[in-house]
DSSP file (Angstrom, degrees, kcal/mol; ACC not computed):
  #  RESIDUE AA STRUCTURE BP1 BP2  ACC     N-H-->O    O-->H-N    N-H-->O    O-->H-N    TCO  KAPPA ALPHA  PHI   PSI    X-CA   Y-CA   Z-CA
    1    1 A X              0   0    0      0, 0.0     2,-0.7     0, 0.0    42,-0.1   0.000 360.0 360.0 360.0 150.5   48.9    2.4   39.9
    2    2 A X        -     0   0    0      1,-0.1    38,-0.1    39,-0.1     0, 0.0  -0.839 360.0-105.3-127.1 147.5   50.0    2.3   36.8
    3    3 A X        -     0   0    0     -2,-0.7     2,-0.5     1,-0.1    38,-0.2   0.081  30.0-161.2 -63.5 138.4   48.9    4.4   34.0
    4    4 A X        -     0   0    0     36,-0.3    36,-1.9    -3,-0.0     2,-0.1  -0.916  20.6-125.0-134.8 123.0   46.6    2.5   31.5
    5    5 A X  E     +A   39   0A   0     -2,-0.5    34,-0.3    34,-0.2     3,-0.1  -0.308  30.0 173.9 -78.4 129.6   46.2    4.2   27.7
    6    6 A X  E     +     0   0A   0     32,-2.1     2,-0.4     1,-0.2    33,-0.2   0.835  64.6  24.2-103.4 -25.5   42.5    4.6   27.0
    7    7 A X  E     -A   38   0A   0     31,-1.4    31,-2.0    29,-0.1     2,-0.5  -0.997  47.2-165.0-123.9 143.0   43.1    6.6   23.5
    8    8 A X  E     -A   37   0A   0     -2,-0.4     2,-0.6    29,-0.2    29,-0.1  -0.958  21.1-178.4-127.3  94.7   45.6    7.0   20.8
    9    9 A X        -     0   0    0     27,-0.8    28,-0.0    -2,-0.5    -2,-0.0  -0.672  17.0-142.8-102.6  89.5   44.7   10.3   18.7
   10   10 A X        -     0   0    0     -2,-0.6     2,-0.3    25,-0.1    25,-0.1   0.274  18.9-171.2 -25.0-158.8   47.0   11.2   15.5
   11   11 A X        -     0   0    0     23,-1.0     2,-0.4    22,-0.1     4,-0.1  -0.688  33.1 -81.9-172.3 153.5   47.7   14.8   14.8
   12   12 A X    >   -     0   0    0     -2,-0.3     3,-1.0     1,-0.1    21,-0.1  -0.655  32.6-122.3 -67.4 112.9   49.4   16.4   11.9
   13   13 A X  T 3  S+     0   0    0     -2,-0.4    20,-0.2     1,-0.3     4,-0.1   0.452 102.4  69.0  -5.4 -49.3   53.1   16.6   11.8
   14   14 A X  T 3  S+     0   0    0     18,-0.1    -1,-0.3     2,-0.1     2,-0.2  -0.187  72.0 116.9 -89.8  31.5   53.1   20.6   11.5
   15   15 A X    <   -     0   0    0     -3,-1.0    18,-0.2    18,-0.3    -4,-0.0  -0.741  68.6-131.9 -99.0 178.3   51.9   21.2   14.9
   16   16 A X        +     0   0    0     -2,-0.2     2,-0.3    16,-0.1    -1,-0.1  -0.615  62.5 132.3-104.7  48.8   54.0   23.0   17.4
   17   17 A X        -     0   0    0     -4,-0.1    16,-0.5    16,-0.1     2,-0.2  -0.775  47.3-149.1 -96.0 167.5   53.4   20.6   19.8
   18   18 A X        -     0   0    0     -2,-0.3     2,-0.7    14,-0.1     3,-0.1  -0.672  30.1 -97.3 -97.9 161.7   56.8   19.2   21.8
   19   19 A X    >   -     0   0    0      3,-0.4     3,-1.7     1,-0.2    32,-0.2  -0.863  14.6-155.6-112.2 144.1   57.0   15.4   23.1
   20   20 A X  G >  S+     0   0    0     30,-1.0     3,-0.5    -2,-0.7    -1,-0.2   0.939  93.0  54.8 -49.4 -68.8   56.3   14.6   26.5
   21   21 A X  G 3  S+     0   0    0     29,-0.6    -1,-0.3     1,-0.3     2,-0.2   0.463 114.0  33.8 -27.5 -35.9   58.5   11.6   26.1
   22   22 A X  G <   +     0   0    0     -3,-1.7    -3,-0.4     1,-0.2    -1,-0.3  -0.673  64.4 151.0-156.6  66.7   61.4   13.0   25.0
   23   23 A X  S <  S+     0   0    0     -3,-0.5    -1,-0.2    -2,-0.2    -4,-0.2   0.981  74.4  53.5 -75.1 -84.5   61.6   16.5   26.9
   24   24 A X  S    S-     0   0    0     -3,-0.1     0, 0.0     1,-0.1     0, 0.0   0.131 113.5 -86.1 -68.1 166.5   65.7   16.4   26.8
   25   25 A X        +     0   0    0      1,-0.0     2,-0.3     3,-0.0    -1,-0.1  -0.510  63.2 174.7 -62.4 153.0   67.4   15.8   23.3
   26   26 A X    >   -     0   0    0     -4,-0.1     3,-1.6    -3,-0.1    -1,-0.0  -0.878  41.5-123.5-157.8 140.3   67.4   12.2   22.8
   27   27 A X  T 3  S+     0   0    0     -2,-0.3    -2,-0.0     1,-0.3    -1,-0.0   0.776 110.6  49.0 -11.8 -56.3   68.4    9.5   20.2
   28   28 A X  T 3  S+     0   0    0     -3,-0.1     2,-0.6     1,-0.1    -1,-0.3   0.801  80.3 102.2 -78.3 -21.2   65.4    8.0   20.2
   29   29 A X    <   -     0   0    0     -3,-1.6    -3,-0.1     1,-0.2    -1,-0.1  -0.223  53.2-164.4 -49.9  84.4   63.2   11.0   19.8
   30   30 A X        -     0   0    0     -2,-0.6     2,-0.7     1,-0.1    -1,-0.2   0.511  41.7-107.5 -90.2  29.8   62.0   11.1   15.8
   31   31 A X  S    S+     0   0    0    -12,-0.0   -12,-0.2    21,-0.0    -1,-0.1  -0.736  74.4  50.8 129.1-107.6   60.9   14.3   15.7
   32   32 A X  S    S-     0   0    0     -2,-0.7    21,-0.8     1,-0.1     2,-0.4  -0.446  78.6 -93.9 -79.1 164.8   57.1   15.8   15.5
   33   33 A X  B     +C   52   0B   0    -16,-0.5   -18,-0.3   -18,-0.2    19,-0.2  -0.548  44.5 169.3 -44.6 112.0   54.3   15.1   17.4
   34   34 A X        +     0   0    0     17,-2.8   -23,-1.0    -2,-0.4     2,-0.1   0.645  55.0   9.7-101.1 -15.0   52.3   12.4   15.8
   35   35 A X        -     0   0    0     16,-1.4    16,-0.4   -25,-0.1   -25,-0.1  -0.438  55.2-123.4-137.0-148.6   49.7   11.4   18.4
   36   36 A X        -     0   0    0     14,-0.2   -27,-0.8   -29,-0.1    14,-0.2  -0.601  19.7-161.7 120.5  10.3   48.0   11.9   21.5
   37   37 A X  E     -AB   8  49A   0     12,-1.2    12,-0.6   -29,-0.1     2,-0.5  -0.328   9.2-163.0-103.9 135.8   48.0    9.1   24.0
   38   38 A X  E     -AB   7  48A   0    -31,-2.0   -32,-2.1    10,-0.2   -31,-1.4  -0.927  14.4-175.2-105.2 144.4   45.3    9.6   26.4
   39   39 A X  E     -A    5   0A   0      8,-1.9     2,-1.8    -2,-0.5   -34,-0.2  -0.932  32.1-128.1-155.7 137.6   45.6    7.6   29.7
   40   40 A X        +     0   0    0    -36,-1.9   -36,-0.3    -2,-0.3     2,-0.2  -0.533  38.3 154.7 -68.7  69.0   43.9    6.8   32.9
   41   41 A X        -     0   0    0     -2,-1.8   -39,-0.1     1,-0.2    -2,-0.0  -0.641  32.8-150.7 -85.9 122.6   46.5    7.4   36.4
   42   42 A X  S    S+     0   0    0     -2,-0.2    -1,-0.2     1,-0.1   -40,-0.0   0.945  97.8  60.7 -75.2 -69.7   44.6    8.1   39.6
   43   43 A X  S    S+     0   0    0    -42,-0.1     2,-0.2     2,-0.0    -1,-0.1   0.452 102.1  82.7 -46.4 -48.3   47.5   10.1   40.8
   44   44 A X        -     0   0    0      1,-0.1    -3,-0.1     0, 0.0     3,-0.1  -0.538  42.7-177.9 -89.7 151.3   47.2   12.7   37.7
   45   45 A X  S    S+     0   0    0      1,-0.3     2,-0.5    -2,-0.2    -1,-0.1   0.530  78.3  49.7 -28.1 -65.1   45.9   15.1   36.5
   46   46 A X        -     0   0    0      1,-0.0    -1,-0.3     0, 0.0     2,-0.1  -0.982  67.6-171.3-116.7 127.9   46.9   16.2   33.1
   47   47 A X        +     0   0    0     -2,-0.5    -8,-1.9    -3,-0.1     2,-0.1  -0.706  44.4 104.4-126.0  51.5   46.4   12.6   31.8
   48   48 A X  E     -B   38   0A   0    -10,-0.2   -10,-0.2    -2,-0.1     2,-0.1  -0.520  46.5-164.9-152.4  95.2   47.9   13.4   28.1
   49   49 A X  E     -B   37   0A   0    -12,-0.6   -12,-1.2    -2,-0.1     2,-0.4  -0.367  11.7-150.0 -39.2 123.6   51.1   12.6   26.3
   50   50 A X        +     0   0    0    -14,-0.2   -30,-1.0    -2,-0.1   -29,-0.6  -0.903  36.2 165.2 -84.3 134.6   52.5   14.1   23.2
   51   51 A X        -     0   0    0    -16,-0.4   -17,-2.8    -2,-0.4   -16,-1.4  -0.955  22.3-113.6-156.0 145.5   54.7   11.5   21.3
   52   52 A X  B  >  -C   33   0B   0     -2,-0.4     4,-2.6   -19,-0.2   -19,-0.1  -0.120  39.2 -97.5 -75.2-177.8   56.6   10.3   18.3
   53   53 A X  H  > S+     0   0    0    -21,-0.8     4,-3.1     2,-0.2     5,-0.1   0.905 116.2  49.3 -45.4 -57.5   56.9    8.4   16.0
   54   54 A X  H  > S+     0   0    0      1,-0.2     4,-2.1   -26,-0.2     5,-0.5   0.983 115.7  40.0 -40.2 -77.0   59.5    6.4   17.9
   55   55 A X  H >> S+     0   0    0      1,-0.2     4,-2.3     2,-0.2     3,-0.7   0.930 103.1  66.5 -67.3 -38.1   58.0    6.1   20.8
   56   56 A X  H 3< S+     0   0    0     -4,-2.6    -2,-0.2     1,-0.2    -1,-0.2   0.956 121.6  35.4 -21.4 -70.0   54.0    5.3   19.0
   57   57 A X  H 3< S+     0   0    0     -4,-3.1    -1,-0.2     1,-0.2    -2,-0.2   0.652 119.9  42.4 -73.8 -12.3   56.4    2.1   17.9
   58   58 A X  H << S+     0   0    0     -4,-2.1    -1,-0.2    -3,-0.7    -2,-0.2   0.812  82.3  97.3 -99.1 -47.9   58.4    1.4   20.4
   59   59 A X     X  -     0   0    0     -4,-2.3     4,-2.3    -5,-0.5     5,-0.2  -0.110  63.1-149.4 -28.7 112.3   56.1    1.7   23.6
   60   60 A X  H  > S+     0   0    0      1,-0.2     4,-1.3     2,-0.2     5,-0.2   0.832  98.4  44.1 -92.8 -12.8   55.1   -2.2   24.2
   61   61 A X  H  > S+     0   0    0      2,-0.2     4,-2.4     1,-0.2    -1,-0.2   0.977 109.5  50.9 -80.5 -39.9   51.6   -0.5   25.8
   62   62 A X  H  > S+     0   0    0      2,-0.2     4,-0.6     1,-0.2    -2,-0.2   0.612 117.7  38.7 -75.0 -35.1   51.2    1.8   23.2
   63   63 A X  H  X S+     0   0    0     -4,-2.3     4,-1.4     2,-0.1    -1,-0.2   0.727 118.3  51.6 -73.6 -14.7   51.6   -1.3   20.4
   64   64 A X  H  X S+     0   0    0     -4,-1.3     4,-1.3     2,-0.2    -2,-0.2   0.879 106.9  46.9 -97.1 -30.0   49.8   -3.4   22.6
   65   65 A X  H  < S+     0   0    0     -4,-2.4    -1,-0.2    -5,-0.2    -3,-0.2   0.877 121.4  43.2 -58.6 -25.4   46.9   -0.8   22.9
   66   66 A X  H >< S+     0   0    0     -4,-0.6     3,-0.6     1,-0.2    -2,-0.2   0.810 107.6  51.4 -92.4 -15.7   47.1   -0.4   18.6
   67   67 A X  H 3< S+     0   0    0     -4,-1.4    -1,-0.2     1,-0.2    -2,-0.2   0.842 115.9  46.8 -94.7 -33.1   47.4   -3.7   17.7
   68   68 A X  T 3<        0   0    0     -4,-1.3    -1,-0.2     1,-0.2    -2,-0.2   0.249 360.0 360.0 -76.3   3.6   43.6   -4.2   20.5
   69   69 A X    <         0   0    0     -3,-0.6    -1,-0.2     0, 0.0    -2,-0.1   0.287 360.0 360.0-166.1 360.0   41.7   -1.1   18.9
């Protein structure tokens, strides 16, 4: 099944959170935490994602869920 985003909640720059997305260094990776994404899997569990900036824009579910809401 594939995982389907039910929230997108900002956060403030200056947490210590890390992103899920982008555990090893990578390019794309712009830095802090900025959101949230909550998301529905039957297979999981912890059903929550930290992410940048980068990925917030990049993500075609994650635009398609902000551009819907």
């Amino acid at each position: 099944m594939k995982s389907v985003i039910t929230a997108i909640d900002k956060v403030s720059p200056d947490n210590p959170l890390k992103c899920s997305m982008h555990t090893a260094p990578s390019p794309n990776c712009s830095g802090p935490v900025v959101a949230v994404v909550t998301f529905d899997d039957a297979g999981g569990t912890d059903n929550h994602w930290n992410v940048c900036q980068w990925w917030l824009t990049h993500n075609p579910d994650a635009v398609a869920f902000q551009q819907g809401h």
